[in-house]
Phi, psi and omega in degrees: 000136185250154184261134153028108164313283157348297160315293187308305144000288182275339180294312201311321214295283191354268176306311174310314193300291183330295180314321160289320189297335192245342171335293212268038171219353169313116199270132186232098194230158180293127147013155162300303187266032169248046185232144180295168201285320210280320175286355181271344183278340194285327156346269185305329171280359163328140162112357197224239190266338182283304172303300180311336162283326183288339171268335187276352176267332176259039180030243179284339185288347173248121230246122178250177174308109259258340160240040190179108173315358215228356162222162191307153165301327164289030184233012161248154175270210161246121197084229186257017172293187205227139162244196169267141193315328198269011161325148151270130171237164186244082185219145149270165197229154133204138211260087178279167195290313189233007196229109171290143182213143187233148157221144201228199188134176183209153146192123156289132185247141210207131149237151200232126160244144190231146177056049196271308199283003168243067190307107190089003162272145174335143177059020167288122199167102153246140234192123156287130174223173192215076176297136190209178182157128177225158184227164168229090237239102135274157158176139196247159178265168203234114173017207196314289196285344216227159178250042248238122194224141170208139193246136159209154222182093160245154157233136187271019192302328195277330186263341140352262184266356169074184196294326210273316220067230179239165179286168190191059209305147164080013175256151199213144195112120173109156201233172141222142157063047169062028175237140174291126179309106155200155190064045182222162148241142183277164169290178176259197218255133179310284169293080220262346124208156209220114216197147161222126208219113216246157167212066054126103114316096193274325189220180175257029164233022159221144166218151180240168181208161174219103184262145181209147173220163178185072008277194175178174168250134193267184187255094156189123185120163151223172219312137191307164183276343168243030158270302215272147196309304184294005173240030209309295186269047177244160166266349180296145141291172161288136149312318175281059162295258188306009169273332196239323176185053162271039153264004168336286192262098193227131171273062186132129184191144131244132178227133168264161210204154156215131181270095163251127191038276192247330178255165182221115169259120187219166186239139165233167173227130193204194181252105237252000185261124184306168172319124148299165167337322194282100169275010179237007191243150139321078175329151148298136192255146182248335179030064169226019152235159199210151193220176158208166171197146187227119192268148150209131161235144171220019175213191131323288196292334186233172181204151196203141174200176184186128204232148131234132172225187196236067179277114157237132180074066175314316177271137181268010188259343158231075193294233218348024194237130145255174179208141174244123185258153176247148161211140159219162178202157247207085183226147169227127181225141189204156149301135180261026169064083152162174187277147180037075169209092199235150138264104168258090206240131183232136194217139131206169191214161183205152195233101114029062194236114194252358187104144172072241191256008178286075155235091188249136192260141105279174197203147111278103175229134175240168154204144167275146151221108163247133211264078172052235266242334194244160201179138188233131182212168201219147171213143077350101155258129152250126178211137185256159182214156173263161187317315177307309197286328183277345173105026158269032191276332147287335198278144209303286200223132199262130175298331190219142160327283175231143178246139145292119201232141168243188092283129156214131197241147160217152182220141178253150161223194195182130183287165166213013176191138168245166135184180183069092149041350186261118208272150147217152200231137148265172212152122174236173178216163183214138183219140181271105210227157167238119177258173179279147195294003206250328157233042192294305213290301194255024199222346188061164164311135186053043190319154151225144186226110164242162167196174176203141174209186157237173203198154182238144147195191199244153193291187213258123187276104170302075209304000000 
């Protein structure tokens, strides 16, 4: 398969324009841990009394936590989650008289085969694709006490990978040209979110906040999968996508949010209906669905939430359907005693209630371990899906409710070249999947899925 002229082009103009303008503004501080006993405590006191002196004293020259004057940056997530402090991060930084800007992203040049060893069975299917995505972050503080954030999130997935997106077996949700995507992932939206979020310091273990995104993510769930660390170097979606945290991208959100010390509690009221087919245009918002989430870190190393939400009528291919969705999750990240050498780990588990017998569950479990120059990752997947979300809606007579499906996928990359503050990685991956004896017949025994690509992102911001 040939890609595009045209595409490469323009993927190339992209990492060039980008990549230099924030490189040579890029902020450079040591690891926690190669840092002296007194900066590693200072470290370890983000959130607490020590950060809060070190921002009041350098104002704007010092860059927090995108909700809260009183924490570290590594500790957001996407939309308004929380990741663990000892997060590692990959951005250009630049340092304005009152407006701090961040920009962070991926892009993959990639070919991917699904089902290979069941040639002409459902989801047999291979592809060059350029899974992508970039966010861009400014914010300045408001007198003492304030917080002022602004957000932007684009993807090139839809001129890329086209309407349908890229294969992706056994995955499901979301339609093209009035069909449902399956055994596809779809692209995201050019505009994946566009938010703006003020936040209140009353004390220094309370901040109140206010988020509106349009698009934006509402508090449910936790951090999207191509935020989160232990999923740095995969290019995949998840299977438990729409199970755990494809609300990512909600065209109308408000969440209001009040922090205290380790914990956070917030509510949003948002649009329960997913992205249409139009990946360039500004859905209508509806706000007729609503979620709460409840953050906890309690440490550096970990972050924990457990969310609900009351979504209605997600698929517009079955408007009469709402689904309450349930999640918890589970994230941990620490230092490998050297510079860009981390651990990042993640569980989640998410639950599906569309009513009656429509209750399906997933699990996740991932970890990244990156070794400098070199990364080894990993995923566990369980997700149960119905004859509809896998495409069995022919067969005579269907046997089962939910069929279960696993994966277990590992992948290695290795940088092999830098510049501009900006890495490029080769890499391949392999995933395994075990089905129910039930869908042997249209899908074959034992699937496999590989691939190998290559990837830009930006290099590891030295904390």
């Amino acid at each position: 398969m040939k890609i595009n002229k045209l595409k490469i082009i323009l993927l190339a103009g992209l990492v060039a324009g980008i990549s230099p303008a924030f490189a040579q503004h890029e902020h450079h501080q040591q690891p926690a841990k190669d840092t002296t006993q007194h900066e590693m405590q200072d470290m370890k006191g983000m959130g607490h009394e020590g950060m809060d002196q070190q921002t009041m004293q350098h104002g704007a020259s010092q860059m927090t936590h995108s909700f809260s004057l009183s924490l570290p940056m590594t500790r957001n997530g996407s939309g308004t989650g929380w990741q663990p402090d000892a997060t590692p991060l990959y951005a250009y930084m630049k340092h304005g008289n009152k407006w701090n800007y961040m920009l962070h992203g991926s892009i993959y040049l990639r070919y991917t085969a699904q089902n290979f060893n069941n040639d002409g069975r459902m989801g047999s299917s291979a592809k060059f694709s350029v899974p992508n995505w970039f966010m861009g972050m400014a914010q300045r503080q408001v007198g003492k006490n304030g917080l002022l954030n602004v957000r932007a999130m684009v993807s090139l997935d839809r001129l890329f990978d086209g309407g349908a997106g890229y294969p992706l077996l056994f995955q499901s949700g979301e339609s093209w040209k009035g069909e449902p995507l399956i055994n596809r992932q779809h692209p995201h939206d050019l505009i994946s979110e566009l938010s703006v979020a003020y936040t209140q310091r009353l004390s220094e273990k309370i901040d109140v906040s206010i988020y509106a995104g349009y698009p934006g993510e509402p508090a449910l769930g936790p951090t999207a999968f191509m935020h989160r660390m232990s999923a740095f170097n995969n290019p995949d979606a998840v299977l438990g996508h729409h199970w755990q945290d494809a609300t990512h991208i909600t065209f109308g959100v408000v969440t209001a949010g009040v922090r205290y010390g380790k914990f956070k509690l917030e509510a949003s009221t948002f649009t329960g209906r997913e992205p249409d087919e139009n990946r360039f245009d500004f859905d209508k918002p509806r706000f007729d669905s609503y979620s709460y989430r409840l953050l906890f870190n309690p440490s550096a190393n970990w972050a924990l939430q457990v969310s609900r939400g009351f979504i209605n009528s997600p698929e517009p291919l079955e408007p009469d359907e709402d689904v309450t969705r349930t999640t918890a999750s589970v994230q941990h990240s620490a230092n490998l005693n050297g510079e860009n050498k981390w651990i990042s780990s993640t569980a989640v588990w998410g639950l599906n209630n569309a009513g009656g017998h429509h209750k399906e569950n997933s699990l996740l479990l991932e970890t990244n371990v990156q070794l400098n120059k070199w990364a080894v990752y990993g995923r566990y997947e369980w997700v149960q899906k119905s004859s509809a979300e896998l495409g069995l809606t022919w067969y005579d007579v269907i046997p089962k409710e939910r069929f279960p499906i696993s994966l277990f996928s590992v992948g290695v990359n290795r940088q092999i070249a830098s510049f501009g503050s900006t890495l490029l990685q080769a890499g391949g991956q392999i995933g395994v999947y075990a089905v129910d004896k039930y869908l042997e017949s249209p899908y074959g025994k034992s699937p496999l899925s590989g691939q190998v690509y290559l990837r830009l992102t930006p290099a590891l911001m030295k904390m």
